[in-house]
ZAMARGU-4260 file (C-alpha; in steps of 0.2 Angstrom, whole numbers, plus 5000, padded with zeros to 4 digits):
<rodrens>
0) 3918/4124/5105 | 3921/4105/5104 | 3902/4104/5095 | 3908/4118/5081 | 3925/4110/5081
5) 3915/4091/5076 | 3905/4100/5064 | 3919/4109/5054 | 3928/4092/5056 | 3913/4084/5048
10) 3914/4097/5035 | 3931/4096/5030 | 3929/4077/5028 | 3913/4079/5016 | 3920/4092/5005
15) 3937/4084/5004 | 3928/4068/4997 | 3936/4062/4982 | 3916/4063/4974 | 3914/4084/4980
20) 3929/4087/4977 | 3926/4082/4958 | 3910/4092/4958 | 3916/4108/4965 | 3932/4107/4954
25) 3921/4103/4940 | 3910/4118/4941 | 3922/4130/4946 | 3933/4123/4927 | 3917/4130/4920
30) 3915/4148/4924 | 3924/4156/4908 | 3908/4146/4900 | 3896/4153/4913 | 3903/4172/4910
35) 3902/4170/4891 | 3885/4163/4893 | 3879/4177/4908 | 3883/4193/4899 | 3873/4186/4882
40) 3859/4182/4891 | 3859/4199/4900 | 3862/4206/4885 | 3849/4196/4876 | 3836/4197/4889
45) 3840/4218/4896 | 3822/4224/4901 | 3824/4242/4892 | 3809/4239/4877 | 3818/4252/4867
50) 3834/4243/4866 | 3825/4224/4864 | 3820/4235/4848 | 3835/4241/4841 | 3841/4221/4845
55) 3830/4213/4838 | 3825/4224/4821 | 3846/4228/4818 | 3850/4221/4804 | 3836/4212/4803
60) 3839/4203/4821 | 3858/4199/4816 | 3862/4206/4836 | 3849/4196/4843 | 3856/4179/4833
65) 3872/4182/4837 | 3869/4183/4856 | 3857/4168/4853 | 3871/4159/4845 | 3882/4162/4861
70) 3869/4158/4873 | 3866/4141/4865 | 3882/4137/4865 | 3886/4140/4883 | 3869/4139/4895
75) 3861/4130/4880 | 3871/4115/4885 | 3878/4117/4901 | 3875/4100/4909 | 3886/4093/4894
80) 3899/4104/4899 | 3895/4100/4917 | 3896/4080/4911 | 3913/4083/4904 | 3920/4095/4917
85) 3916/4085/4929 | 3922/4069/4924 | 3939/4080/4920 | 3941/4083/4937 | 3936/4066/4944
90) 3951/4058/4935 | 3965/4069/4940 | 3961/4064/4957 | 3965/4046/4954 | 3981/4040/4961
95) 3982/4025/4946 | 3990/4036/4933 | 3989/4021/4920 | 3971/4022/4919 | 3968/4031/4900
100) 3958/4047/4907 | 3951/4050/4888 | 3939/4032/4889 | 3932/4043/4904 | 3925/4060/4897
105) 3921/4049/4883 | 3908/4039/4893 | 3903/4051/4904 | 3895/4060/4888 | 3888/4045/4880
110) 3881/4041/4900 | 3873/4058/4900 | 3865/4058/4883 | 3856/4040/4889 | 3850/4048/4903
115) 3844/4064/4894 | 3835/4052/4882 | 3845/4059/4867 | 3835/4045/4855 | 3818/4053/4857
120) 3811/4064/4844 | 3808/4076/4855 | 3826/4078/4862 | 3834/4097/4860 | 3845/4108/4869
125) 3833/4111/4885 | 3837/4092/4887 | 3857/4098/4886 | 3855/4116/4897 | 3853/4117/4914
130) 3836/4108/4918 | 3849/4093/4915 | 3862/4097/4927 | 3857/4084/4940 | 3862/4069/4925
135) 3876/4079/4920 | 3881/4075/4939 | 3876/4054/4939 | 3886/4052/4923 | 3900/4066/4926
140) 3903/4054/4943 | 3895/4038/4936 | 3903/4033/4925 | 3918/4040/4926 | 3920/4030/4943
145) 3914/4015/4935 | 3925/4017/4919 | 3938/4018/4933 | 3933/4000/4943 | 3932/3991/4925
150) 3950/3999/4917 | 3960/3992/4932 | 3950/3976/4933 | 3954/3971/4912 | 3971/3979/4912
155) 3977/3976/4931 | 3990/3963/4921 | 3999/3975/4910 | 3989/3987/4896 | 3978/3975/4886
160) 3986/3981/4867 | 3974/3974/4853 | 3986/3979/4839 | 4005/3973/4840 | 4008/3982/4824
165) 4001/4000/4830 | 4008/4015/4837 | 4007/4017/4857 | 3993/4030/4855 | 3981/4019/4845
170) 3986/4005/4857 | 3984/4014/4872 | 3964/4020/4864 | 3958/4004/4861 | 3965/3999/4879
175) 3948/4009/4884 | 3937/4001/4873 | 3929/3987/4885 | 3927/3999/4898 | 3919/4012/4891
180) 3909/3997/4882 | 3903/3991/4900 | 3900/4007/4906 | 3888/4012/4894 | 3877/3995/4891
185) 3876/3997/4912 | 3868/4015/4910 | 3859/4010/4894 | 3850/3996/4903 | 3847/4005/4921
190) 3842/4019/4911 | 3829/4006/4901 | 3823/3999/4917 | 3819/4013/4926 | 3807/4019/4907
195) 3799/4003/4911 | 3794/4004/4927 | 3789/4021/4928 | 3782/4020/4910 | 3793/4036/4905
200) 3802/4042/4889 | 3819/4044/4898 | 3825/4045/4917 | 3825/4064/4912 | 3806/4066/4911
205) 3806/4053/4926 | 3813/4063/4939 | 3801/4082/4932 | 3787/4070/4932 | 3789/4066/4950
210) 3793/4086/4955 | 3780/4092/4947 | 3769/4077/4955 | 3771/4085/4974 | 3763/4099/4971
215) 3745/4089/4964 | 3739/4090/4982 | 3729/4106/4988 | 3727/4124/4984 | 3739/4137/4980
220) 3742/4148/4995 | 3754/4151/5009 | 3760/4132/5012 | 3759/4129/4993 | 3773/4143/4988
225) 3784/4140/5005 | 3787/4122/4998 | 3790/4127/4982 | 3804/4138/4987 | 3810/4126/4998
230) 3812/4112/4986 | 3819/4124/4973 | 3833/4128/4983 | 3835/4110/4989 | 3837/4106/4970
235) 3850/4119/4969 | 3860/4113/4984 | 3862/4096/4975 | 3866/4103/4955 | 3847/4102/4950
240) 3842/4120/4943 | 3829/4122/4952 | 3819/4135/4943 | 3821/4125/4928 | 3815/4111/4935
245) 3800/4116/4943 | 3796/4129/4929 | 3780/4117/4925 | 3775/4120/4944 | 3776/4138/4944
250) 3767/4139/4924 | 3753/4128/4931 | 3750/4136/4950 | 3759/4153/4951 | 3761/4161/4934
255) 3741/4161/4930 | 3740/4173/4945 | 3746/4188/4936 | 3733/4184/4922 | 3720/4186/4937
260) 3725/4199/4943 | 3725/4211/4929 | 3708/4205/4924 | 3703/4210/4941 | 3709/4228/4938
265) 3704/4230/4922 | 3684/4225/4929 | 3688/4236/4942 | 3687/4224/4957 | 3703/4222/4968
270) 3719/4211/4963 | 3717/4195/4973 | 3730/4185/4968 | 3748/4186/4979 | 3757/4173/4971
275) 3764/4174/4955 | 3780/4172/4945 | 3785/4192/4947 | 3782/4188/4968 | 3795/4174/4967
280) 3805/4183/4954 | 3804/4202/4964 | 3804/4197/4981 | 3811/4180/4985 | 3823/4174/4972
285) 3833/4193/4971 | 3850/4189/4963 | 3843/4171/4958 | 3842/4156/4968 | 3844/4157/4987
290) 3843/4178/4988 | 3859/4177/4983 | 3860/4197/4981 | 3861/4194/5000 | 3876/4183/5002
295) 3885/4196/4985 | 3883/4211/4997 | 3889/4200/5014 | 3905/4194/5003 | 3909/4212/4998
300) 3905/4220/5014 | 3912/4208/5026 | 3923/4196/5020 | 3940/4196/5021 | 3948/4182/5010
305) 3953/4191/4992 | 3948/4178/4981 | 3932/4176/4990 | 3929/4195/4986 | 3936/4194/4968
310) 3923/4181/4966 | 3912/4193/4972 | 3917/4206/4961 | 3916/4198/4945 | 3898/4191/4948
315) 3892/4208/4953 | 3886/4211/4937 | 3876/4197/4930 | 3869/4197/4948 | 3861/4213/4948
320) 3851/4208/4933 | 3846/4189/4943 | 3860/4178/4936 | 3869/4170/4948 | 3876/4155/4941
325) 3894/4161/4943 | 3894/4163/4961 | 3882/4147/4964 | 3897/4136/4952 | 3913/4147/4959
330) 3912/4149/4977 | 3902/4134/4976 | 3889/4135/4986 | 3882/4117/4979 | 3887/4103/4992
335) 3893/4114/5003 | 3887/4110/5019 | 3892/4128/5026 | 3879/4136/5016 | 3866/4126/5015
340) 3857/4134/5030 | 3858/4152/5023 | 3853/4144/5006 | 3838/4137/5014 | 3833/4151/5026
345) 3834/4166/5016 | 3822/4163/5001 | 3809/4157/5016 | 3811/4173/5026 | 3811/4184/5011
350) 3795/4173/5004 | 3788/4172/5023 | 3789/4194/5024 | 3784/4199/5008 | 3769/4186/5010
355) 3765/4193/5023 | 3767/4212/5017 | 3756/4208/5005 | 3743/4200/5011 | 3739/4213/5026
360) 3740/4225/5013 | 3757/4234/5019 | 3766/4232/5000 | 3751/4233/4985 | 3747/4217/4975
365) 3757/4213/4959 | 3748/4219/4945 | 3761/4221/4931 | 3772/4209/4923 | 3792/4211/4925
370) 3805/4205/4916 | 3814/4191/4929 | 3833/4199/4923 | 3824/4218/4930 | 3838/4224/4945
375) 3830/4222/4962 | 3822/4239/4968 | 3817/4240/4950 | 3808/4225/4947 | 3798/4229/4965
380) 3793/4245/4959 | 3787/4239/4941 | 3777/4223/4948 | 3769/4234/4961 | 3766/4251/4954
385) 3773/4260/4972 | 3789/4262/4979 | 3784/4251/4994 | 3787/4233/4982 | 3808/4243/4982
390) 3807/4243/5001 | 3803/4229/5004 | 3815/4221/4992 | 3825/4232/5001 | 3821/4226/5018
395) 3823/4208/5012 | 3838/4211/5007 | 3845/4217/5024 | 3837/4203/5034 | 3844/4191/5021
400) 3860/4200/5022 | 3861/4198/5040 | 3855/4181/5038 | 3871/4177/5027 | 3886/4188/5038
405) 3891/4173/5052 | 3890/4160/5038 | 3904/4170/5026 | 3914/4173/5042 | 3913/4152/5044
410) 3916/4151/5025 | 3934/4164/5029 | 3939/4155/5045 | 3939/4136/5036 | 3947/4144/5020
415) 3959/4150/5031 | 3965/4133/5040 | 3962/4126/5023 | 3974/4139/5016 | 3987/4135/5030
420) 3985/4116/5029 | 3990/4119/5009 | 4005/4134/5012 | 4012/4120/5026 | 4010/4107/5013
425) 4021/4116/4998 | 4034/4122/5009 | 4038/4104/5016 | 4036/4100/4999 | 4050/4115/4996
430) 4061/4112/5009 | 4064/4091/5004 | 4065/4093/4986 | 4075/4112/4987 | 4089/4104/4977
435) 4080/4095/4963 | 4068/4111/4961 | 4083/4121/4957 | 4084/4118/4938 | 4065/4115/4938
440) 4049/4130/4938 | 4039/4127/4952 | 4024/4137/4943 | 4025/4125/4931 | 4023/4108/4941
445) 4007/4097/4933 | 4001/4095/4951 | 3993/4107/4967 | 4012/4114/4972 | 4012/4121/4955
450) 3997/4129/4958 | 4000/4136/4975 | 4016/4142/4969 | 4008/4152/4956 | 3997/4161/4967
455) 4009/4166/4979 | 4015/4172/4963 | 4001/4185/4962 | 4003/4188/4979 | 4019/4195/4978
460) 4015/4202/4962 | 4002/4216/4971 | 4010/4213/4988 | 4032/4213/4984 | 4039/4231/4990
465) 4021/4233/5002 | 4027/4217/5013 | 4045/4216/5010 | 4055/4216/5030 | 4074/4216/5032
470) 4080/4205/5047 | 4098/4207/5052 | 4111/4196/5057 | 4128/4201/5066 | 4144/4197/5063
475) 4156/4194/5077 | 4178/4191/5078 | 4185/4180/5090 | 4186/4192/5104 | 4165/4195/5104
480) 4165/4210/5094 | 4153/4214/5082 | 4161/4219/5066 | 4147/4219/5054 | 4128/4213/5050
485) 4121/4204/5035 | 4104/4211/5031 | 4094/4196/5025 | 4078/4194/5017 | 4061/4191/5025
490) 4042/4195/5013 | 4027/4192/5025 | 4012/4184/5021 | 3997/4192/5022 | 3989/4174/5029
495) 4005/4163/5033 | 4017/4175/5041 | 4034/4177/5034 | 4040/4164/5020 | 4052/4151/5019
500) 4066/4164/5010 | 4072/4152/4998 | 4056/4150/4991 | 4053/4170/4989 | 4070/4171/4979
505) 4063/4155/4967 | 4045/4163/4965 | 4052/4180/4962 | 4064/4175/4951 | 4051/4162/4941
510) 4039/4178/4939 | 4055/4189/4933 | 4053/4201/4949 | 4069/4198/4956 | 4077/4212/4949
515) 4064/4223/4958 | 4067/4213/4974 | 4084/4215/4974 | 4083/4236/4971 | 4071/4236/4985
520) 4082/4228/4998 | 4096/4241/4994 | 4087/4254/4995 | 4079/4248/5011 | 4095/4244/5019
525) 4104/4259/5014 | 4088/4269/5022 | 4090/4262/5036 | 4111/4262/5039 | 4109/4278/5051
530) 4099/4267/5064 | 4111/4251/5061 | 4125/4263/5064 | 4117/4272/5081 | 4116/4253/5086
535) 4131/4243/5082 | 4144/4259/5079 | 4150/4269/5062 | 4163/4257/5058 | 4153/4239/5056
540) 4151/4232/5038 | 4134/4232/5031 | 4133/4216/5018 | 4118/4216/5007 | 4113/4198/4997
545) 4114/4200/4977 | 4114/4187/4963 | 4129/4182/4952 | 4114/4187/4938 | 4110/4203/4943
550) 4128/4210/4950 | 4135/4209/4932 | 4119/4218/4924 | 4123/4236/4916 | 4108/4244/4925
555) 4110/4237/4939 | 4128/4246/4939 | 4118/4262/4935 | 4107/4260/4949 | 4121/4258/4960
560) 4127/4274/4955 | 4115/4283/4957 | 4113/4275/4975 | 4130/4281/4976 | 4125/4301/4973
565) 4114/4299/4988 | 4123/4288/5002 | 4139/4290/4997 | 4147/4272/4998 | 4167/4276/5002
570) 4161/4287/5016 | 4150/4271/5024 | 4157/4252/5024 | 4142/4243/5014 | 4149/4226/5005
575) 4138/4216/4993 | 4137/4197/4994 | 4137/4187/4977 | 4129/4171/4980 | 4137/4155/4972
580) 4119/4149/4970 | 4118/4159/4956 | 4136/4158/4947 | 4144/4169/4933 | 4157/4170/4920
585) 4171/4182/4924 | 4172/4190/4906 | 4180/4206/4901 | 4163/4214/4904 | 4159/4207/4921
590) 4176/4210/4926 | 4175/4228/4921 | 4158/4231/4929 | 4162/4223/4946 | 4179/4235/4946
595) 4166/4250/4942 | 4158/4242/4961 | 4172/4243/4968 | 4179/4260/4962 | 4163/4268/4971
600) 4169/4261/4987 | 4160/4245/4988 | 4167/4230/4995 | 4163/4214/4986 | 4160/4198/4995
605) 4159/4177/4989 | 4143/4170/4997 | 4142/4150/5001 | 4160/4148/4997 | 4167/4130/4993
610) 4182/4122/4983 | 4171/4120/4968 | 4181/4126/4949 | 4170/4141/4949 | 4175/4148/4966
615) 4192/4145/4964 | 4188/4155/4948 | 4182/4170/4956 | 4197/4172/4965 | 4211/4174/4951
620) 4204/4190/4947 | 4209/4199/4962 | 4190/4208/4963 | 4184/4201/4979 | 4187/4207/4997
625) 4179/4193/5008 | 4174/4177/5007 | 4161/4168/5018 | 4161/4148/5018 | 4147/4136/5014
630) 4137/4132/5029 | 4137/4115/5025 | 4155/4113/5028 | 4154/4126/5044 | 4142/4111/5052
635) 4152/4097/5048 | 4170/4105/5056 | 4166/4095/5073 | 4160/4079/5066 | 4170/4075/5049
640) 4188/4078/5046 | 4186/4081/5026 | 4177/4097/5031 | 4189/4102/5044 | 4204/4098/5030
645) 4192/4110/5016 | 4191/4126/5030 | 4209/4124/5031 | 4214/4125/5015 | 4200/4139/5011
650) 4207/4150/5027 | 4224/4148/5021 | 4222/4152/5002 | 4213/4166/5010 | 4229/4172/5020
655) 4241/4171/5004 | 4227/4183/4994 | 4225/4192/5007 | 4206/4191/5009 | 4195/4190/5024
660) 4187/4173/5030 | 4168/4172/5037 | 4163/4157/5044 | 4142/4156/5043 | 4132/4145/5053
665) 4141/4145/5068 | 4129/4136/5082 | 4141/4132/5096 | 4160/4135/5107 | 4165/4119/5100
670) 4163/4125/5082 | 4167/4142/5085 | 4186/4135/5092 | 4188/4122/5080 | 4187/4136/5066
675) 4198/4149/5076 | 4211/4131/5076 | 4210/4132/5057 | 4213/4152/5057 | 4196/4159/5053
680) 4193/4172/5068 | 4175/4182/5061 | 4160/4171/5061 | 4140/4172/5059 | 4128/4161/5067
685) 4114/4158/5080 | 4128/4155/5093 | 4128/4175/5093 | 4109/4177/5086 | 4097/4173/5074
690) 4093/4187/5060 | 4082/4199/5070 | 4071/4216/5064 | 4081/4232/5066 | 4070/4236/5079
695) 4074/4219/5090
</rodrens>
């Protein structure tokens, strides 16, 4: 227990690094890019010949351009996107909001164009796709971070402002000048070094040169291909592609074996050749890098965190055809240290079985070439010519599978605490800044409570009516009898529990579902009257929360009615409670709405009562039935003589208009007395109970 407890605190610590952080943030900003760029390669590269026909001859290839058209635009350049992404994310993480963050995505694509070796003649748009991805990383990182060290160091005394006579924007531009000056010579020369000593055009051909160098030493065979898949989802792990970048590798060792093969068959002699691009394509990289077909089916089948699963559901697709760049970017599975054993281990088993499948002669040589977008068990069938290459696709698919499950259960229990950690976070947040955030959105905060609040949003978008609970407080006189209950408002969580109320009635009524809310507490309530009724007697009150908003609305006065038809209002005591939170004019047609309320035998009631001008206001109208005082004054009776003076003068205005007084939060005898001093006698509190479940 202690042992996995390190290592997920050893986890937690790596990815929440300022540096992963920026990756994983960076490639998961790209995926409209990746999902673009995946359905016009499958659509590009679908392995039906009669439909690459009809593509290709249309128009004289004008669907073929276009899909090339958007394929270079999105995987044609990906590491650039990656560079800018990136360094995006990298520098909203910074806690010195003075640094200029445009000087940073600036040199962070000059950065990676050095690297790439942009000045060569042979530079193109493989130097910009994903065979790049691992210098879209150094100078996404880089040189943002160094930009960074060198923009607090020229201008730690005040912005350094070249032009007295320009506008801020100009001046606050050429404050990032030196550093993203600095930033690039540094690469430029590094980059100029490194050509040197190895004697190469550009750190780019440097670091193929040196893959492609490990594999110069013995024969092809077992050990030869294991590494190859090995290093090639290393590479992966890290940001490299590594199919792209050991695409010399498998040209020069693997892919010749098919060649072989076929010659062999057409002589008439046996196939002899087991590795070849179609083996690594069919039977160990199903889904793409890391059998990730394997981990798709583990996260639809077992996982239980939605956005986990929604990840999976959108990648299903371009997966089934061998893309998996989506799920590789968006769950992310590089630099995270939770999957790097799965990563690792399934592409060797799978390589390791269908070696060995093949070689004793179980599964038939390859012996036909195969598109690497064919589906699996399609693919296994075409490269072998039996149905024994689609079992054993299958059957590499269900180890890997297996292999995959404990790991995406890991993946749910950290996201999970991670989850918690960020709910816990927001509603602290809540909680001290609840009366600033009034007059503020909280969905629209520039900052990680804005968006947390948006997807608790969602969540009670599909979860509102599904999770909604009533809890009920009761209402007591001075002699202990209960003379009414106040249903109040509880949404549970699917992952947290039962929210922080407040914050359900500002996120509900941010998303314009608070209308909807309040309907489905009525309705609830009045449901359930019969079993409040069996407990606490016919004659209690029932008070139900509403908004000063919504009690004034025409439809919500026709909804009421037609509550009415069915529950019958004046034969049952049910009160609705107008919070001052949400305050209202008294117009001709407010006041002729809440008296349509009352004709149908409601009882209307102030909520948070206090001697501010609009509650005073309310009362000249005669509409109102009750008042309940503001739990802030209820606290203070014992300790401040102000608020005692305020209760007073509330509990006697009450008397001459003949309304009822409630005192709410009442905690204690000593309140509880002081308030039956002042002459209010019914009161509400934990002194009696806390809001409980019907059923409690």
């Amino acid at each position: 227990m202690n042992n996995s407890s390190n290592f997920m605190n050893i986890v937690n610590k790596f990815q929440n690094s300022n540096l992963i952080r920026s990756i994983r943030d960076g490639l998961v900003n790209m995926i409209p890019v990746l999902i673009i760029g995946a359905f016009a390669l499958i659509l590009k590269t679908f392995p039906v010949p009669a439909y690459k026909e009809f593509i290709t001859t249309f128009g004289d290839g004008f669907i073929l351009n276009l899909l090339d058209f958007v394929y270079s635009a999105t995987f044609g350049v990906l590491s650039l996107y990656m560079s800018l992404s990136i360094s995006r994310s990298y520098m909203k993480i910074q806690k010195n909001q003075e640094v200029v963050h445009g000087g940073a995505l600036f040199v962070s694509v000059l950065c990676f164009f050095i690297l790439a070796g942009a000045l060569l003649p042979s530079f193109g748009l493989e130097n910009m796709g994903p065979k790049s991805m691992l210098l879209a990383i150094i100078a996404g990182l880089g040189a943002s971070a160094l930009y960074v060290k060198f923009f607090e160091l020229i201008n730690r005394r005040g912005r350094y402002v070249l032009s007295r006579g320009a506008d801020s924007e100009f001046n606050k531009m050429l404050s990032t000048l030196f550093p993203v000056v600095i930033v690039t010579f540094i690469f430029a020369i590094l980059n100029l070094i490194i050509i040197r000593l190895f004697n190469e055009e550009s750190f780019h051909n440097l670091y193929i040169t040196l893959l492609n160098s490990l594999f110069s030493v013995g024969k092809v065979g077992f050990f030869k291909g294991f590494f190859f898949v090995l290093l090639s989802s290393i590479l992966w792990f890290f940001g490299v592609h590594g199919s792209d970048a050991l695409e010399g590798v498998m040209q020069e060792f693997f892919a010749p074996g098919l060649e072989i093969n076929i010659e062999a068959i057409e002589m008439g002699r046996n196939a002899t050749e087991i590795l070849t691009k179609e083996f690594f394509d069919c039977f160990v990289l199903m889904g793409g890098c890391g059998a990730t077909i394997c981990l798709l089916i583990a996260i639809l089948a077992f996982s239980k965190n939605s956005a986990r699963r929604g990840l999976g559901y959108t990648a299903l697709f371009p997966m089934l055809f061998n893309i998996n760049e989506l799920m590789v970017f968006g769950l992310p599975i590089i630099f995270n240290p939770i999957m790097l054993i799965p990563f690792l281990t399934v592409p060797l088993v799978s390589y390791s079985i269908a070696y060995f499948s093949i070689s004793v002669g179980i599964v038939p040589m390859i012996i036909s070439n195969v598109e690497w977008t064919t589906p699996v068990l399609i693919g296994g069938y075409f490269a072998t010519g039996s149905v024994l290459g689609s079992l054993l696709q299958l059957f590499n698919i269900l180890v890997g599978t297996a292999i995959y499950f404990p790991f995406i259960r890991l993946l749910d229990k950290q996201a999970i605490r991670d989850n918690q950690e960020h709910f816990n976070e927001f509603i602290n947040y809540y909680k001290e800044n609840e009366q600033l955030l009034q007059n503020e959105k909280i969905i629209e905060l520039n900052s990680s409570f804005g968006e947390f609040a948006k997807e608790l949003c969602a969540d009670l978008r599909h979860n509102l009516i599904k999770n909604l609970n009533v809890f009920y407080q009761p209402q007591y006189n001075y002699q202990g009898e209960c003379i009414g209950v106040e249903a109040l408002l509880r949404w549970r969580h699917p992952d947290y529990g039962y929210l922080y109320p407040p914050v359900v009635v500002k996120l509900v009524t941010e998303c314009n579902l608070l209308n909807t809310l309040e309907k489905a507490i009525i309705e609830k309530v009045l449901n359930e009257k019969e079993l409040i009724y069996s407990k606490y007697g016919k004659g209690i009150k029932i008070s139900i929360n509403t908004t000063g908003t919504t009690i004034v609305k025409e439809d919500f006065v026709e909804y009421m009615k037609e509550q009415n038809k069915v529950h019958n209002f004046k034969e049952n005591n049910i009160c609705l409670e107008v919070t001052e939170k949400e305050a209202f004019s008294l117009s001709e047609k407010t006041f002729k709405m809440l008296n349509e309320l009352r004709n149908m035998g409601l009882c209307l009631a102030i909520d948070d009562f206090s001697m501010g001008q609009t509650s005073i206001n309310y009362l000249k109208y005669n509409i109102f039935d009750i008042i309940k005082i503001d739990g802030i004054l209820v606290c203070g009776i014992t300790s401040s003589s102000n608020c005692r003076e305020i209760i007073s003068s509330i509990s006697e205005l009450a008397k001459s208009l003949s309304l009822t007084i409630i005192a709410e939060f009442v905690e204690s005898e000593e309140s509880k007395e002081a308030l039956h001093e002042i002459g209010c006698d019914y009161y509400q509190g934990f002194l009696y109970s806390a809001a409980r479940p019907l059923e409690d």
